[in-house]
N, C-alpha and C positions, 0 to 999 in steps of 0.2 A: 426391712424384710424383703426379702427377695421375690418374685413371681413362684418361683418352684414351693418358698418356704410356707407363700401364704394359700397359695393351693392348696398343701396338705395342712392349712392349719384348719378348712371345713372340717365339719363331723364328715364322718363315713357317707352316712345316708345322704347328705348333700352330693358328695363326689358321685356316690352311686348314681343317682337320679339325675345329675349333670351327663354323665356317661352312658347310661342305657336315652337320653333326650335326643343324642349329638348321636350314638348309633342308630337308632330310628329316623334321623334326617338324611344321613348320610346317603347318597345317592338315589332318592327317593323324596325330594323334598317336596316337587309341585303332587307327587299321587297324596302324602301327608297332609297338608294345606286343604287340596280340595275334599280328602275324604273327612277330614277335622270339620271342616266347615260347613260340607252336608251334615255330620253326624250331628256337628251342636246345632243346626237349626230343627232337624230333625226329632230333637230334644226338646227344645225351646217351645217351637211351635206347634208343634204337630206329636204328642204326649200320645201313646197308644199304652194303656197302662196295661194291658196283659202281657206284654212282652218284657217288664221285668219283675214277673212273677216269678219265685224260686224253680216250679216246675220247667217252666222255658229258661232260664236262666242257666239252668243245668244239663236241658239238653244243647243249649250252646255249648255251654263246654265239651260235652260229647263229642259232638260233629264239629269242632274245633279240634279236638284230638285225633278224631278220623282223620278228617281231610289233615293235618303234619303227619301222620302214618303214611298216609298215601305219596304226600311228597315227598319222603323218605325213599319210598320206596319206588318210587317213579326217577329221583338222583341215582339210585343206586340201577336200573335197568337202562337208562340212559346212556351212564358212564359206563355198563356191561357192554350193551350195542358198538359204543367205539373202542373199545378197549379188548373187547374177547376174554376178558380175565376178571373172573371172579374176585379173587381175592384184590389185585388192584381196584377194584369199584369199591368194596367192603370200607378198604386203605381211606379211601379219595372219600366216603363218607365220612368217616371218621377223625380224619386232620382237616377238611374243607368243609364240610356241612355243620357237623355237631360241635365245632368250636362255640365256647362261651361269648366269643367276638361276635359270631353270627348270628346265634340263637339270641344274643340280645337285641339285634334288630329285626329278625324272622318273626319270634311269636308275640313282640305284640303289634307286628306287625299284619298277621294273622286275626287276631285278636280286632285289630281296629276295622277290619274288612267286614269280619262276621255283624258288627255293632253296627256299622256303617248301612248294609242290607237291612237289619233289623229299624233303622230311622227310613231307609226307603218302603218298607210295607208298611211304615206308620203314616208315610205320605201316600199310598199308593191309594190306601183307603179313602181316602179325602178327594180324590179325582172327581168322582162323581158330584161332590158338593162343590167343587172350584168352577166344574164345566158338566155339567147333569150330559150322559149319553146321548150323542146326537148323530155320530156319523154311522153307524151301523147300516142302515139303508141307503145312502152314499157307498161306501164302501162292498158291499155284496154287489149293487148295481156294478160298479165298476171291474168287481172280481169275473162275474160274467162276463162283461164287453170285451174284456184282453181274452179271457179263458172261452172264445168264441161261441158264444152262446150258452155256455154251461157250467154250473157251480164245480168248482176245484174237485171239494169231496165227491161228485157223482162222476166223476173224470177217473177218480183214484178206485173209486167203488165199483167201477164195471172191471179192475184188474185183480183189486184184491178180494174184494166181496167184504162182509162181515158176518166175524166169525173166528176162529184158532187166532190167522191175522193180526184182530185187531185186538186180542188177548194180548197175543205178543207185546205189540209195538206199545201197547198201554205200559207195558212193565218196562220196557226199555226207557220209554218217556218221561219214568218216574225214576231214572236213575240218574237225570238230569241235574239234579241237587247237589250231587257228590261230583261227575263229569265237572259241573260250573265250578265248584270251588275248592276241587284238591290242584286245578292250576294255577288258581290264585296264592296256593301254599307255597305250590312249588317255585312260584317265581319271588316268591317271598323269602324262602330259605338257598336262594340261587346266593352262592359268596361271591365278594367282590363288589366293585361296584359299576357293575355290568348295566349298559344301556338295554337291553332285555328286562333286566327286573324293573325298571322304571319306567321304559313304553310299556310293557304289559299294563301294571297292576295302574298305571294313570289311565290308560284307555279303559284297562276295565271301570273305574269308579266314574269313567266319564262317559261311557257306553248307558251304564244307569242311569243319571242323570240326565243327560242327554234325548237318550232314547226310551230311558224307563218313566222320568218324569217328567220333560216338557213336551217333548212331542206327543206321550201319553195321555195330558190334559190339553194339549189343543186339539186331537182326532180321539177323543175321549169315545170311546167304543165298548161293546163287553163282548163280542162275539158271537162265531152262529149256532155255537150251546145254548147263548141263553135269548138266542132272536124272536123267538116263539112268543117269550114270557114277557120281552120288553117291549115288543114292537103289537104285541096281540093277535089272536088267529092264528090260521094257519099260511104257513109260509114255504119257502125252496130248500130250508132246511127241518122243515117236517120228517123229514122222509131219513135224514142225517139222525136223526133224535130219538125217529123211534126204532133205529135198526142200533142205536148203543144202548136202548134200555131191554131187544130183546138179549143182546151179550148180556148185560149187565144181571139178566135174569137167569143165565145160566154159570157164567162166571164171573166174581167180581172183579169190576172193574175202580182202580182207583181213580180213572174220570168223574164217573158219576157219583162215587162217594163225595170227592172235592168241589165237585159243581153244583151239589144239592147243600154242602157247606158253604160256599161262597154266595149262593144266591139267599141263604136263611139269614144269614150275616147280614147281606146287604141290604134286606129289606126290616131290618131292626129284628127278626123272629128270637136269633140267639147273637150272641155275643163270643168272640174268639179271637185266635190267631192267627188259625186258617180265614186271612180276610181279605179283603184287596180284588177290585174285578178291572181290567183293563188289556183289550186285545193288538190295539193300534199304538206302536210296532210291539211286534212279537219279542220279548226278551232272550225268552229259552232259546228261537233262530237267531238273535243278534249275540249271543255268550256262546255260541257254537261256531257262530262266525269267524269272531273273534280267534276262539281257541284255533281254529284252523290256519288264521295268517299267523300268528306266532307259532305254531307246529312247524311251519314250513322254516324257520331260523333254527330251529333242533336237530329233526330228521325227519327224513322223507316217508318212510315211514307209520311214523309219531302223525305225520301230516295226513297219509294216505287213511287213517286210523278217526281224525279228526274229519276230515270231508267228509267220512262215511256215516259217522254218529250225527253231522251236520244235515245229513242228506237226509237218515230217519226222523230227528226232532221236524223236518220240515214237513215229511209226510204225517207224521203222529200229527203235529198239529194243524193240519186241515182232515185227516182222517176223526179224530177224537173232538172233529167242533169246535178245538179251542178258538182257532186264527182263521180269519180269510188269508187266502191266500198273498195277498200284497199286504198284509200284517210283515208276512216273513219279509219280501222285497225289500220293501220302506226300512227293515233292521238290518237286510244287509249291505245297502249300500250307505246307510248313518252309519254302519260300523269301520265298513272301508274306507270311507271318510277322515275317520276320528284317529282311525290305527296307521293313514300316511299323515295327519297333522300333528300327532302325536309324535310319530317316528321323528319329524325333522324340527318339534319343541325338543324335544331330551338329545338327540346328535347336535344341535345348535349350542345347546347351554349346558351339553358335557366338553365343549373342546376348551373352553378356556381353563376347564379344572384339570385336563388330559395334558395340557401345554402345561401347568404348574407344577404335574406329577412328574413330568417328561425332565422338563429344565429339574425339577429337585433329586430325580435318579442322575443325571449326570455332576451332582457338585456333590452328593454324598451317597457314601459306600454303604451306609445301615441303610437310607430309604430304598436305596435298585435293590437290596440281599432282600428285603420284607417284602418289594414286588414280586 
């Protein structure tokens, strides 16, 4: 029997599952491997069973469907910006994005990212039990010594005050969730097999890891929200705490909603989702980072658009007590790091597959007409 004959002599479902496997690997294999591997230890070890209750379960899928909405339509504004033309962007969705080819490695592509997050807030919770909070008074100390005498937020607070402000930046800070991962969409649903879709989404899974979980449990911190409660008395960020709970009393804030859930959690009171306490590095500054060196390979733009959202996540978070300020620091130079080691893993060990492609478009006239 031939190769071709015994290939099709699998069921369907075999071939299927062979072929949406091999399009999932395809150009993408070390972000697959590490996100695989986080996810099943994630799994294994570190079991958070509220996270695959039907209710959360379902709102994954939600904000699984948002954020490919959003990459959709972030492909399609993209390709308007260089093109001037409507309908050609509409076109260039339609034959290069929504192909069956693509979509079968984009969404569960998508898919393994969202599950992937969901085993890192199963680990995040656990920090405290691996390495109990110890640097927070290290780390304020040192926030003052660079910031010449003075805590970051009483720096930011004699410009902005609190008040309208810090309404604002509260709501923007919370838009953080969808900003972090309709680019992981979109670099997901990117066709081809583009050295962009596989620095990004590897750095992204490794910016977590990296920065969300090892160096999270070795500078195991909670921040100067909760400095007051952890450290006892009163403290330099008194003054921080109780100028977000006069906001908070005139308009809600969802800081203090999430910081009164996270501390009730943490100290056994309730049980949830919203769980996980951990300041040192700042994520939210290290995914903003991020997004910025990869904006700057799209458009300038896109990029100028990304500093700027970079530049509020920094101030919200010493404004809103989540971060000292070298929370951010410490994330954005582990991210610059990660996004040029990263750059020259995927351009190293795309050239020998470039060279295959290269020599196979010049001996046949079907593979150069499909590039």
């Amino acid at each position: 029997m031939s190769e071709f004959s015994a290939r099709n002599a699998d069921p369907p479902s075999t071939r299927l599952a062979a072929y949406l496997f091999w399009r999932i690997l395809e150009g993408q294999l070390a972000f697959v491997l590490v996100a695989g591997i986080a996810l099943a230890l994630g799994i294994v070890f570190l079991p958070m069973h509220e996270l695959i209750a039907p209710p959360v379960l379902w709102r994954l899928l939600e904000f699984t469907g948002v954020t490919f909405a959003c990459a959709l339509l972030a492909h399609l504004l993209t390709h308007f910006a260089r093109s001037g033309n409507l309908d050609s962007s509409i076109d260039h969705l339609r034959r290069n994005v929504l192909t069956a080819e693509n979509l079968a490695r984009a969404i569960p592509t998508i898919v393994l990212i969202k599950l992937f997050v969901f085993a890192f807030c199963s680990f995040k919770i656990a920090i405290p039990d691996i390495n109990a909070f110890s640097w927070d008074e290290r780390l304020s100390d040192f926030d003052r010594v660079i910031h010449f005498g003075q805590y970051p937020w009483e720096v930011l607070a004699n410009v902005t005050g609190y008040g309208l402000f810090t309404v604002v930046i509260d709501r923007l800070y919370y838009l953080w969730f969808l900003v972090a991962f309709a680019p992981a969409a979109f670099a997901a649903t990117t066709p081809g097999n583009g050295v962009f879709r596989h620095r990004f989404l590897l750095a992204f899974v490794l910016s977590w890891l990296v920065a969300g979980c090892l160096f999270a449990t070795l500078f195991s911190s909670a921040g100067p929200i909760f400095y007051d409660v952890l450290i006892g008395g009163q403290s330099g960020y008194s003054g921080l705490i109780a100028n977000l709970h006069v906001v908070h009393s005139q308009h809600e804030l969802n800081s203090a909603i999430v910081s009164d859930a996270l501390w009730q959690n943490y100290t056994g009171a309730t049980g949830g989702v919203v769980s996980g306490i951990s300041a040192m590095p700042s994520m939210h500054n290290a995914i903003c980072v991020l997004l910025f060196l990869a904006a700057r390979h799209i458009n300038r733009w896109l990029a100028l658009g990304a500093a700027l959202y970079a530049f509020t996540i920094f101030v919200g978070s010493v404004h809103l007590g989540w971060h000292y300020a070298v929370d951010a620091y410490a994330a954005a130079i582990l991210v610059a790091i990660l996004w040029k080691a990263v750059g020259i893993f995927v351009r190293t060990s795309e050239q020998p597959a470039q060279t295959v492609r290269a020599n196979a478009s010049m001996t046949s006239p079907r593979l150069d007409s499909a590039s």
